[in-house]
C-alpha positions as CSV (number, residue, x, y, z in Angstrom):
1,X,-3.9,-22.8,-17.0
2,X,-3.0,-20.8,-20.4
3,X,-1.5,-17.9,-20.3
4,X,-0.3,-15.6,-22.7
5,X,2.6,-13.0,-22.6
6,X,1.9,-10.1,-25.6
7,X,3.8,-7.0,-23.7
8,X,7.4,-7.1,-24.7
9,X,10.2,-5.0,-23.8
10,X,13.0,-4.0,-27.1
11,X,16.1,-2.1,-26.6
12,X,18.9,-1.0,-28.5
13,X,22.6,-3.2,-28.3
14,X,24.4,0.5,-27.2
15,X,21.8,0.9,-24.8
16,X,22.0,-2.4,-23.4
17,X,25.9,-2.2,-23.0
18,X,25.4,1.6,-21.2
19,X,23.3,0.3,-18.4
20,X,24.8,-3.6,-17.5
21,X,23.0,-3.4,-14.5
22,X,19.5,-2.4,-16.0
23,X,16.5,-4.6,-15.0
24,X,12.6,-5.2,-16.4
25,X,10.0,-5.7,-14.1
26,X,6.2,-6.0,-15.3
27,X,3.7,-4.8,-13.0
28,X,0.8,-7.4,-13.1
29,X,-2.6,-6.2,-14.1
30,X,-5.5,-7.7,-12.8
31,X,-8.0,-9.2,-15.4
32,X,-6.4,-7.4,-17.9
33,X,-4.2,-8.6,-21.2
34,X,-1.8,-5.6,-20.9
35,X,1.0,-4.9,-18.2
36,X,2.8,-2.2,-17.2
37,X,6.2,-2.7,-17.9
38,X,8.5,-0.6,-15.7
39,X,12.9,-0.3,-16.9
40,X,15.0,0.4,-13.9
41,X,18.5,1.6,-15.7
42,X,20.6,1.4,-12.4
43,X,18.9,-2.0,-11.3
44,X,20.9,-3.8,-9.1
45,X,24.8,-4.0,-8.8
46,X,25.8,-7.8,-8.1
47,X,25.9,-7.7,-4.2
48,X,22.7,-6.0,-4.2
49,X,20.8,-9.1,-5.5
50,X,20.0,-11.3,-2.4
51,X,17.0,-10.2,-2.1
52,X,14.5,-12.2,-0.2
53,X,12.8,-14.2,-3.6
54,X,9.7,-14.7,-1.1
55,X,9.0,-10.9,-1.1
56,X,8.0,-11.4,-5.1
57,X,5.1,-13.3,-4.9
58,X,1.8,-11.4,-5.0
59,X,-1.4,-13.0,-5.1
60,X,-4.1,-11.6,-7.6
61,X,-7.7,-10.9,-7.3
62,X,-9.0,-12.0,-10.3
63,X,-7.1,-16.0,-9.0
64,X,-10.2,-15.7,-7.1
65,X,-13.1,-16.0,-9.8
66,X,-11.2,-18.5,-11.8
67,X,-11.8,-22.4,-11.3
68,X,-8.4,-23.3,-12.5
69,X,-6.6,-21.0,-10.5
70,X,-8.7,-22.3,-7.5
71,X,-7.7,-25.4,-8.0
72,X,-3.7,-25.2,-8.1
73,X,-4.2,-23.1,-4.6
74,X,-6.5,-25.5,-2.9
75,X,-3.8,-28.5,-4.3
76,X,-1.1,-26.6,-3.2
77,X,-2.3,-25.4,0.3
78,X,-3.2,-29.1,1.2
79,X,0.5,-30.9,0.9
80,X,1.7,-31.2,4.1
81,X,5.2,-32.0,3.0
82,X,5.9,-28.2,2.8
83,X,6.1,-25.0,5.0
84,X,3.9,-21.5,4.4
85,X,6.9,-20.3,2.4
86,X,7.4,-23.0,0.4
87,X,3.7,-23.2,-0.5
88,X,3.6,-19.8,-1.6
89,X,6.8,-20.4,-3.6
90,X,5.1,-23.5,-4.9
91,X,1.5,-21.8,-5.8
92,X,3.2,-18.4,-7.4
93,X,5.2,-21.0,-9.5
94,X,2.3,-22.4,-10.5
95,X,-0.1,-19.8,-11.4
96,X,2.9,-18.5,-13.5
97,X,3.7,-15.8,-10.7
């Protein structure tokens, strides 16, 4: 599957060193080649980072129409080697998720 990334994200090196805790997160468009890009200055102070990594994953309705996309699921979903959580881990990883 190709992909490509245009949105970026540029910041200053003051700016950088006045929020150390400051995070990114793009917000996935469906279908579409521009995302919302979202800058949380607080973020998320050291201790506050063991978050769940499952709770990232979201699937996307436009996966649906595309053949490629189909395909990584259906591969995915049929191992048997893994657990539900580890096959969503596995298919987000996959689709670039």
């Amino acid at each position: 599957m190709v992909k490509e990334r245009i949105d970026r994200f540029l910041m200053s090196a003051n700016n950088i060193h006045s929020f150390p805790f400051m995070e990114t997160n793009v917000l996935r468009q469906s279908c579409s080649d521009h995302d919302a890009i979202i800058l949380d200055t607080e973020g998320r102070k050291p201790r506050d980072s063991q978050r769940d990594p499952r709770l990232n994953f979201k699937y996307d309705a436009c996966w649906a129409k595309n053949k490629e996309a189909k395909m990584i699921i259906k591969a995915v979903w049929q191992r048997n080697a893994q657990d539900i959580l580890e096959k969503i881990k596995t298919v987000g990883k996959e689709l670039g998720g």
